[in-house]
C-alpha positions in Angstrom: 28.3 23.4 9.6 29.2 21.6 13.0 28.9 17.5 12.6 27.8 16.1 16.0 29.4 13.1 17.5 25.5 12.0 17.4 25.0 12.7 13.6 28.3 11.1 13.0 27.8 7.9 14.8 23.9 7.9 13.2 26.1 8.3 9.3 28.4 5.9 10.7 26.0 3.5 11.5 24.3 3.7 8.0 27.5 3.1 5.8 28.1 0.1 7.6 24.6 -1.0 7.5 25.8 -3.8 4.8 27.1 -5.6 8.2 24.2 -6.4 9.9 22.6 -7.4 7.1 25.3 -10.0 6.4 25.0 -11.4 10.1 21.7 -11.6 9.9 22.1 -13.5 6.5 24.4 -15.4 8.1 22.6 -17.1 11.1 19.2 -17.1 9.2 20.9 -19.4 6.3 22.4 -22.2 9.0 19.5 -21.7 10.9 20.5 -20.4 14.3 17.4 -19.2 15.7 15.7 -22.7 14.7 18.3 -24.4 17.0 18.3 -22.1 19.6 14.5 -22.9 20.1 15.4 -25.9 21.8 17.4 -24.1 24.5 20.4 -21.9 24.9 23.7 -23.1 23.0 27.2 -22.0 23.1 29.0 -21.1 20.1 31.3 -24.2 20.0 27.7 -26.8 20.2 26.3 -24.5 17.7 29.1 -25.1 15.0 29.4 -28.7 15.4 25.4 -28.5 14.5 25.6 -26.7 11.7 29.5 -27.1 10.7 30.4 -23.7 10.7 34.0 -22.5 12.2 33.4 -22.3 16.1 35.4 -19.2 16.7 34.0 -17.3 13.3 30.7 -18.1 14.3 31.1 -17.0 18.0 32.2 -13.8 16.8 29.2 -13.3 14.3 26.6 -14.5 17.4 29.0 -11.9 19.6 27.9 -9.3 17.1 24.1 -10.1 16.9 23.9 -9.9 20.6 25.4 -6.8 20.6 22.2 -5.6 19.2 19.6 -8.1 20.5 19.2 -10.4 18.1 20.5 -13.1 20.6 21.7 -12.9 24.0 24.9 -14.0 25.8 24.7 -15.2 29.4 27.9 -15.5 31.5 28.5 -19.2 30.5 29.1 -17.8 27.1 25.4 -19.5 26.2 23.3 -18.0 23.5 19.3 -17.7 23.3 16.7 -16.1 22.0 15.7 -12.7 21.8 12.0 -11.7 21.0 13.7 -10.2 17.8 15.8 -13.4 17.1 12.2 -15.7 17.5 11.4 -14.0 14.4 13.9 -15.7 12.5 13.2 -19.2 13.5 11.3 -20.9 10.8 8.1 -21.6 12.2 7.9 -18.5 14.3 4.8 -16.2 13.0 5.4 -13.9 10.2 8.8 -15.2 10.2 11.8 -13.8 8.8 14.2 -16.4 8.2 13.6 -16.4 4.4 13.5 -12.5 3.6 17.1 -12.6 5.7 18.1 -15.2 3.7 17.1 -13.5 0.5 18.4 -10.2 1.7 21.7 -11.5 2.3 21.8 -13.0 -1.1 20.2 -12.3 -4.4 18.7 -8.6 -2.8 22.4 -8.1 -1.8 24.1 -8.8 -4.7 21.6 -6.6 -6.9 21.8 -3.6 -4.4 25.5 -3.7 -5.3 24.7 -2.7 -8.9 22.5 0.3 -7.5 24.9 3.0 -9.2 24.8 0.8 -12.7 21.0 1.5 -12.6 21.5 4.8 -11.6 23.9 5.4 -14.3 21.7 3.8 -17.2 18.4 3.3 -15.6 18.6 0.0 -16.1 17.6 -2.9 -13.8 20.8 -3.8 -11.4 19.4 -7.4 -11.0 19.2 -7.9 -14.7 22.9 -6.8 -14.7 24.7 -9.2 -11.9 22.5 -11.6 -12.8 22.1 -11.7 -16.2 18.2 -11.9 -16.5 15.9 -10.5 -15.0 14.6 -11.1 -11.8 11.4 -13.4 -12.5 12.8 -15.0 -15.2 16.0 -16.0 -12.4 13.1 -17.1 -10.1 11.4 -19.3 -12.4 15.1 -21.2 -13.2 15.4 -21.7 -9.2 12.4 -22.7 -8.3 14.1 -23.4 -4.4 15.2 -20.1 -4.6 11.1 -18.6 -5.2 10.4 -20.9 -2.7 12.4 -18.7 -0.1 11.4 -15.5 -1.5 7.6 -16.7 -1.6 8.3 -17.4 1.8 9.8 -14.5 2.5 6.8 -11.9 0.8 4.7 -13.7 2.8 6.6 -13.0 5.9 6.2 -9.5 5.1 2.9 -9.5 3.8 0.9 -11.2 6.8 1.7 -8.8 9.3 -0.3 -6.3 7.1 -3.3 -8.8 5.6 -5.5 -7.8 9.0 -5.1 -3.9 8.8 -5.9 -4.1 5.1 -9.0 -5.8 6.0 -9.8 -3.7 9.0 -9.0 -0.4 6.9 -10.9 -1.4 3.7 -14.8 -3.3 3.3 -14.4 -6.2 0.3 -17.8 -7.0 1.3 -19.3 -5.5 -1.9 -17.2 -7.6 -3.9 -18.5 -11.1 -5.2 -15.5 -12.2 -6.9 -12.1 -11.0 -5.9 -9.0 -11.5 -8.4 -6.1 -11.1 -6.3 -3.5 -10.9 -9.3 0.1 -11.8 -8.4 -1.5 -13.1 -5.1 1.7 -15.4 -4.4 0.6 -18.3 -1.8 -3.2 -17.5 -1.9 -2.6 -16.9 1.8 -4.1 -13.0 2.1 -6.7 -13.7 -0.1 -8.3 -16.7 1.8 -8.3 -14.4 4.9 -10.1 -11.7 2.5 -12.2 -14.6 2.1 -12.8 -15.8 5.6 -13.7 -12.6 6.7 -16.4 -12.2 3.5 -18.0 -15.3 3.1 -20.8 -14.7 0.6 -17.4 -13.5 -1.4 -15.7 -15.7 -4.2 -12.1 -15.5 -5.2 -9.5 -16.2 -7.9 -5.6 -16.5 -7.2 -3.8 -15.5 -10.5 -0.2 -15.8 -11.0 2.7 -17.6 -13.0 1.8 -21.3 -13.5 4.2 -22.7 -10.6 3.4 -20.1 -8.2 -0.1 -20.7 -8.5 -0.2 -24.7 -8.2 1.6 -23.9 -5.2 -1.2 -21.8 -4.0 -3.6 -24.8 -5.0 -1.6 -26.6 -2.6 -1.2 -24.2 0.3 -4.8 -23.1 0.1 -6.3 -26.4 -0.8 -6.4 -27.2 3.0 -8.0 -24.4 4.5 -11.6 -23.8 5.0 -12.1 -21.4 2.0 -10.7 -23.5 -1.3 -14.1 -24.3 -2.0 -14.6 -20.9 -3.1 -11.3 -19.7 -5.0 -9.5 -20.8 -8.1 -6.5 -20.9 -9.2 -5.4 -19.3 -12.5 -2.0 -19.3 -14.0 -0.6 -16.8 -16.1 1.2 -13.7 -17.3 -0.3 -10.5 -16.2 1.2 -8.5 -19.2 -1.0 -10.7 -21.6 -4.5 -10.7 -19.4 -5.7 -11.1 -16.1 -9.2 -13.2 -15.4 -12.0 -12.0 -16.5 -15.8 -10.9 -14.6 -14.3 -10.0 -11.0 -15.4 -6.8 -9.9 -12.1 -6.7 -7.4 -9.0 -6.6 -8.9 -6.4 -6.7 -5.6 -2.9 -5.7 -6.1 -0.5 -6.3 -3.1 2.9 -5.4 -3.9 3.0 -5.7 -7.4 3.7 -2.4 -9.1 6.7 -1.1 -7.6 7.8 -4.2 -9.5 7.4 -2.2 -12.6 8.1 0.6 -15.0 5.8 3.4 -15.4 5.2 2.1 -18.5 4.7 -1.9 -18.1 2.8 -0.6 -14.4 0.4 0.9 -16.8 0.1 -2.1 -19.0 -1.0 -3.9 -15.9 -3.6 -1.6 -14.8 -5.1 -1.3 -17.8 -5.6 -5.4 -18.3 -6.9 -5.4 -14.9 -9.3 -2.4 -16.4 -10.3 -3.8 -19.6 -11.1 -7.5 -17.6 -13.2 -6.3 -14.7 -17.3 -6.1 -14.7 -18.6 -2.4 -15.2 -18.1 -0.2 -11.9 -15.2 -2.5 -10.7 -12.0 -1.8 -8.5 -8.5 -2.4 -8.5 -7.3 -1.6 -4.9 -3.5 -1.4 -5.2 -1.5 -2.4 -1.5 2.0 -0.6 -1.8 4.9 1.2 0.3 4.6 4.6 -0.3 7.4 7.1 1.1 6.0 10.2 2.5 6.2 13.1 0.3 8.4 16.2 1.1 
């Protein structure tokens, strides 16, 4: 078989992937895209800012333009791309904290892919030592950035969910492992006869109470804390899963189904919101 120049450059670019994934990292964790917000910036300005090494951080920004994540004007001046906005902090749906999870604890686990392979084991539990909630809970401003950065990924989908799918039969809605409460106040702005409970692990869902507490909708959702292997809240008749069960196991997936079965009213639903890659 003949190997194109094309096909090689497209492997090429794959093997090597790791790269721009550490770039990325890189200006998303000294916060780059936040300072180029106030205007464009050379590489030198930038450094003193953040106390990097001017002329290793010119080369990284160098590389990043290369593939529009900033741009370079003549003066040797970055700014802002519409893909580098999205890593400013406060840009919508940002991605500053899933880079800077990606270039870190994702990383490092994704270098123990062949262990898991090998024994089917989980390669975060094996570079880190415990598994991956249980390293979460220990770092609680490390879940802070990985919160963060779920809900970076999960707002952009929150509206088609809703578009694709009518909650308005629903009275009470258990969003189980429902993170900042975020998604499920727009489930319930959008159904307003609708009731809803946030259920997750004690700290993540105080920090719900707080997030949510603000908006127009806390008058109408709880805030439960708890472990979803041992029960889930009782009477809703929606049981909402975003992103949960690839989480899991067949086995321990199935053990949090069924609590979500045994705990909902007669004729209930679990809706589960998940990647799925395309059969074939």
């Amino acid at each position: 078989m003949e190997i194109s120049g094309t096909t090689e450059q497209m492997l090429n670019r794959m093997i090597v992937g790791s790269w721009v994934t550490q770039a990325i990292y890189v200006a998303a964790e000294i916060g780059i895209a936040d300072l180029l917000a106030g205007g464009p910036r050379t590489a030198d300005e930038l450094a003193w800012e953040t106390g990097a090494h001017g002329a290793s951080l010119y080369r990284v920004l160098r590389a990043l333009a290369s593939i529009d994540v900033f741009r370079e004007d003549e003066a040797g001046r970055f700014s802002l791309t519409p893909v580098g906005k999205l890593l400013a902090s406060d840009a919508p749906g940002s991605k500053r904290s899933l880079a800077r999870m990606a270039g870190a604890e994702f990383y490092r686990s994704w270098g123990g892919l062949l262990s898991s392979v090998e024994t089917g084991a989980a390669a975060f539990d094996k570079v880190f030592g415990t598994p991956f909630f249980h390293y979460m809970s220990a770092n609680p401003d490390r879940w802070r950035i990985y919160d963060d950065a779920m809900t970076g990924i999960h707002d952009s989908e929150t509206v088609p969910v809703l578009d694709a799918y009518d909650f308005a039969p629903f009275r009470t809605i258990v969003d189980v492992g429902g993170g900042n409460g975020l998604a499920l106040a727009a489930v319930l702005r959008r159904h307003p006869m609708a009731r809803g409970v946030l259920f997750d692990l004690p700290p993540v869902a105080e920090r719900a109470r707080e997030v949510v507490g603000g908006c127009d909708v806390s008058d109408r959702c709880d805030f439960v804390g708890g472990d979803f292997f041992d029960s889930v809240p009782s009477s809703g008749d929606a049981y909402l899963l975003r992103h949960v069960i690839h989480d899991w196991d067949d086995g321990e997936a199935v053990a949090i189904l069924r609590n979500c079965r045994d705990a909902m009213r007669r004729g209930g639903k679990v809706l589960v919101v998940e990647t799925v890659i395309p059969s074939g």
